[in-house]
C-alpha positions in Angstrom: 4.1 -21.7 11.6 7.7 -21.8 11.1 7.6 -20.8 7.7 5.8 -17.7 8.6 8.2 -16.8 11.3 10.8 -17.6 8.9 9.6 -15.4 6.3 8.7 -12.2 8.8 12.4 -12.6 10.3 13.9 -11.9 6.7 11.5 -8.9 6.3 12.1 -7.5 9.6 15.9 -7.8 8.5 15.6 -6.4 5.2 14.3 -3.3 6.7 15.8 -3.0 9.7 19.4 -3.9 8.4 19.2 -4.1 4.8 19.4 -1.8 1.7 15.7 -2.8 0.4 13.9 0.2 1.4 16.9 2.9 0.3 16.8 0.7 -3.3 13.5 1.5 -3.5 14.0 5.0 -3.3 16.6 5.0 -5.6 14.0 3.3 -8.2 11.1 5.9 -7.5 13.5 8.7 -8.1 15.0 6.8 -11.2 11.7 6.0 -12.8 9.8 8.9 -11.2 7.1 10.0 -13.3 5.6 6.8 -12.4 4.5 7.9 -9.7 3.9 11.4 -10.5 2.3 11.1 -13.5 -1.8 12.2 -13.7 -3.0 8.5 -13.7 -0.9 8.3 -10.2 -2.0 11.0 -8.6 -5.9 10.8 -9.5 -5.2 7.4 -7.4 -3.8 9.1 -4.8 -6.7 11.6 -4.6 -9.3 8.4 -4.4 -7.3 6.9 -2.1 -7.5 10.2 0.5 -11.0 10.6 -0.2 -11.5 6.9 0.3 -9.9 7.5 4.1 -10.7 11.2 4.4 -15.2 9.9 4.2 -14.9 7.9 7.1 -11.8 9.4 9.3 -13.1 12.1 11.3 -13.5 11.3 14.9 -12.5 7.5 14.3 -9.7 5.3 15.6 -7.3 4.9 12.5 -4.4 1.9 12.7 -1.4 2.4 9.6 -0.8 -1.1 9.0 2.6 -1.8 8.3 3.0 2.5 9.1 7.4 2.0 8.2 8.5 5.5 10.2 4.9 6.8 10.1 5.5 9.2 7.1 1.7 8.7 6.4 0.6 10.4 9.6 0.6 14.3 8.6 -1.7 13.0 6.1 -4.5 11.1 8.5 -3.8 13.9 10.7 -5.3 16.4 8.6 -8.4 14.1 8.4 -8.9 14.9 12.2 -9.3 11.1 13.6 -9.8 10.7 17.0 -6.3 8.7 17.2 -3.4 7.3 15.3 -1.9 3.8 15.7 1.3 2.6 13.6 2.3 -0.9 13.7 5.3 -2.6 11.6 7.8 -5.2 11.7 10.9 -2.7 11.5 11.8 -1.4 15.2 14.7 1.5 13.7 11.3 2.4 12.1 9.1 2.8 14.7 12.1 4.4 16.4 12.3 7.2 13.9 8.0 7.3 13.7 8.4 7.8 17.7 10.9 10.7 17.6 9.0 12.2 14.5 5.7 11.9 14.9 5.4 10.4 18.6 2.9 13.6 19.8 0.5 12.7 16.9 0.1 9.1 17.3 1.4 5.9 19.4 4.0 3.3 17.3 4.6 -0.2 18.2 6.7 -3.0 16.5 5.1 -5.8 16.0 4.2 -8.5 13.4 1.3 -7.6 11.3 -0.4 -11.2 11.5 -0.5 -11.3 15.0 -1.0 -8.2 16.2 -0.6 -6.9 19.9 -3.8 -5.5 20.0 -7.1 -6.3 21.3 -10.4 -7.9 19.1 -12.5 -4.8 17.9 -9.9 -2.1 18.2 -10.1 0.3 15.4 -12.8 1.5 13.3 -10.5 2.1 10.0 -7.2 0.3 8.8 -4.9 2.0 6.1 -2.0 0.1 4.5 0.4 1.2 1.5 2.0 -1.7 -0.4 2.3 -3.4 2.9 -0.4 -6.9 2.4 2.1 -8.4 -0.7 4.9 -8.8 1.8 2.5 -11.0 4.4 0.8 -13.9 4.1 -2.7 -12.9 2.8 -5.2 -15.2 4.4 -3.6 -14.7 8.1 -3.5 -10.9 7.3 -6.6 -10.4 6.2 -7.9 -12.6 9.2 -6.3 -10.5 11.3 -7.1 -7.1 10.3 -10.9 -8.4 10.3 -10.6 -9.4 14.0 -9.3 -5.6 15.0 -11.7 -3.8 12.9 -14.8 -2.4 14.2 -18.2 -3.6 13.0 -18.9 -1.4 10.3 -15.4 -0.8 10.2 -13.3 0.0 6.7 -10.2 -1.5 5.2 -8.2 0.8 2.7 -5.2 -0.7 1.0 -2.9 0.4 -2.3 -1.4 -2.8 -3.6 1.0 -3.7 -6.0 -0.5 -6.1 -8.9 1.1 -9.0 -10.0 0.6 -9.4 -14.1 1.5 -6.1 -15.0 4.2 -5.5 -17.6 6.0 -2.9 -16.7 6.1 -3.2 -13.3 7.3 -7.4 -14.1 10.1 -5.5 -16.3 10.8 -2.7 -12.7 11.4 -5.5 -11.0 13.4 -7.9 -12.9 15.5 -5.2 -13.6 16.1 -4.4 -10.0 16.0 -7.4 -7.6 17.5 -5.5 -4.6 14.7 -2.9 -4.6 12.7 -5.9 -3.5 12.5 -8.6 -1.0 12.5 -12.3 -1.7 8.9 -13.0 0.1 7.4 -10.1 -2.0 4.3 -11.1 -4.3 2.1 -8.6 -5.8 -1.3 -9.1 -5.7 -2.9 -11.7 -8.2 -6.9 -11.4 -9.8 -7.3 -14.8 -7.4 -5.9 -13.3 -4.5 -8.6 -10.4 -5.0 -10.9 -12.2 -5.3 -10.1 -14.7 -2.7 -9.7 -11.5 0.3 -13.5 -10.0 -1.2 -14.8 -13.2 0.4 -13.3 -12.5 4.2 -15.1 -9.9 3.9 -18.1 -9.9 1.8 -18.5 -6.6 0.6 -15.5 -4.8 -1.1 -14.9 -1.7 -3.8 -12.0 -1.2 -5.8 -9.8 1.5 -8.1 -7.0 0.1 -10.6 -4.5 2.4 -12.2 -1.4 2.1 -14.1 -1.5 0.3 -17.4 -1.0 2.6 -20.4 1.0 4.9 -18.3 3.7 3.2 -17.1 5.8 2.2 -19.5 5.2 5.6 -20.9 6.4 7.2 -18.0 9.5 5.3 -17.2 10.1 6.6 -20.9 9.5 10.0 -20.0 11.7 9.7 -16.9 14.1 9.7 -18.7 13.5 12.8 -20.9 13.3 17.0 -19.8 9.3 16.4 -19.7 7.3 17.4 -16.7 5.5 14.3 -15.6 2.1 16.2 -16.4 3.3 15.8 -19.9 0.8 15.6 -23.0 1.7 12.0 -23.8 1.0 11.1 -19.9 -2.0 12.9 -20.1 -3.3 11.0 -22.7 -1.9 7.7 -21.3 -4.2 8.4 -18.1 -7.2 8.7 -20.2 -7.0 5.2 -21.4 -6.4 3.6 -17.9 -9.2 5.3 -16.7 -11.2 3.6 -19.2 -9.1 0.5 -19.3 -10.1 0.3 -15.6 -13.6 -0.8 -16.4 -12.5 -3.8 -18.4 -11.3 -7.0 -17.8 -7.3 -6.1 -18.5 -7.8 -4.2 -15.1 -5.8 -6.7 -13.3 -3.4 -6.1 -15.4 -2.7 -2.4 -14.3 0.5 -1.2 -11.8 -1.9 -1.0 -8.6 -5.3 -1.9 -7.1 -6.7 0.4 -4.0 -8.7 -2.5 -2.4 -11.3 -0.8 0.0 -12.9 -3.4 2.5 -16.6 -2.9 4.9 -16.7 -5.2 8.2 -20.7 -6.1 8.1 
């Protein structure tokens, strides 16, 4: 237990008084077409759709919500209510002066959180479940959900090579508890909850877009275009787990 407290005091430092979060940014905007490119955004359009299907009229908690940037997006889903939770309280500050008429904020520490069994009927989360310890996590976010409840996730992977060579290359983007998502760990969450679906991306096009990041080329760009092709069929074979991301989506029975 004193590992785990351990491990969320650095986090909650790292973001409430350290440089991770604006290295990140600095990364994204560096290597951008990462994240722009067509492979990215057809995952971004599954993930909405995989939110926007169940939504409507529900009680939605952003897991690990940072300074609820996330919440015009749910909003437009029209959810009965919006709950934000994460470790970070300058944060949750900022989400409460931005957003606080659209939805309710609170710090808190994502494996034990402050609310009660049987809370929410959907829980959303964006590269949040590779900073926490997974089993406790996963517990956890079972215990607030619903039954018939939904878990929606986008997760970083651990084995692929591109992102390995993002992050060697920039350790302070980064903090030292991270650890992307492995096949095992997969597989090992998919039990908690017994029935699961997922999406990978990101294979072929990332190290072609880091390369295009650095050229004049739109990130819609022919050689991105045909990079998304082949992780769309790379998807449906066993090098899947080694693509850039995974959107794990979870059912409470």
């Amino acid at each position: 237990m004193n590992e785990l407290a351990d491990r969320v005091a650095r986090e909650k430092e790292a973001y409430d008084g350290g440089t991770v979060h604006a290295e990140s940014g600095k990364l994204q905007a560096r290597f951008h077409h990462v994240f722009e490119c067509p492979n990215s955004q057809k995952g971004e359009n599954f993930l909405d759709s995989a939110i926007r299907e169940y939504a409507a009229g529900k009680d939605i908690l952003d897991y690990g919500c940072y300074d609820g940037w996330m919440v015009p997006r749910y909003r437009e889903m029209q959810p009965r209510s919006i709950t934000g939770l994460d470790i970070s309280e300058s944060a949750i500050e900022k989400a409460r002066i931005t957003f606080g008429l659209e939805a309710k904020f609170y710090v808190g520490d994502a494996h034990a959180m402050p609310f009660p069994d049987d809370s929410f009927d959907l829980v959303v989360g964006r590269a949040i479940l590779h900073h926490l310890d997974l089993d406790q996590a996963l517990a956890e976010i079972r215990r607030v959900l619903r039954r018939g409840g939904k878990a929606v996730f986008i997760e970083p992977l651990a084995d692929n090579p591109g992102a390995k060579l993002l992050r060697f290359m920039t350790p302070r983007a980064r903090t030292s508890d991270e650890k992307p998502l492995t096949r095992s760990d997969i597989r090992r969450l998919d039990v908690v909850f017994g029935r699961s679906s997922h999406y990978f991306l990101g294979l072929v096009s990332v190290p072609v877009a880091m390369l295009t990041s650095l050229t004049s080329l739109a990130a819609d760009n022919v050689l991105l275009r045909i990079a998304d092709r082949a992780d769309r069929w790379l998807a449906h074979t066993a090098v899947k787990y080694w693509m850039r991301q995974v959107i794990l989506i979870w059912h409470k029975a």
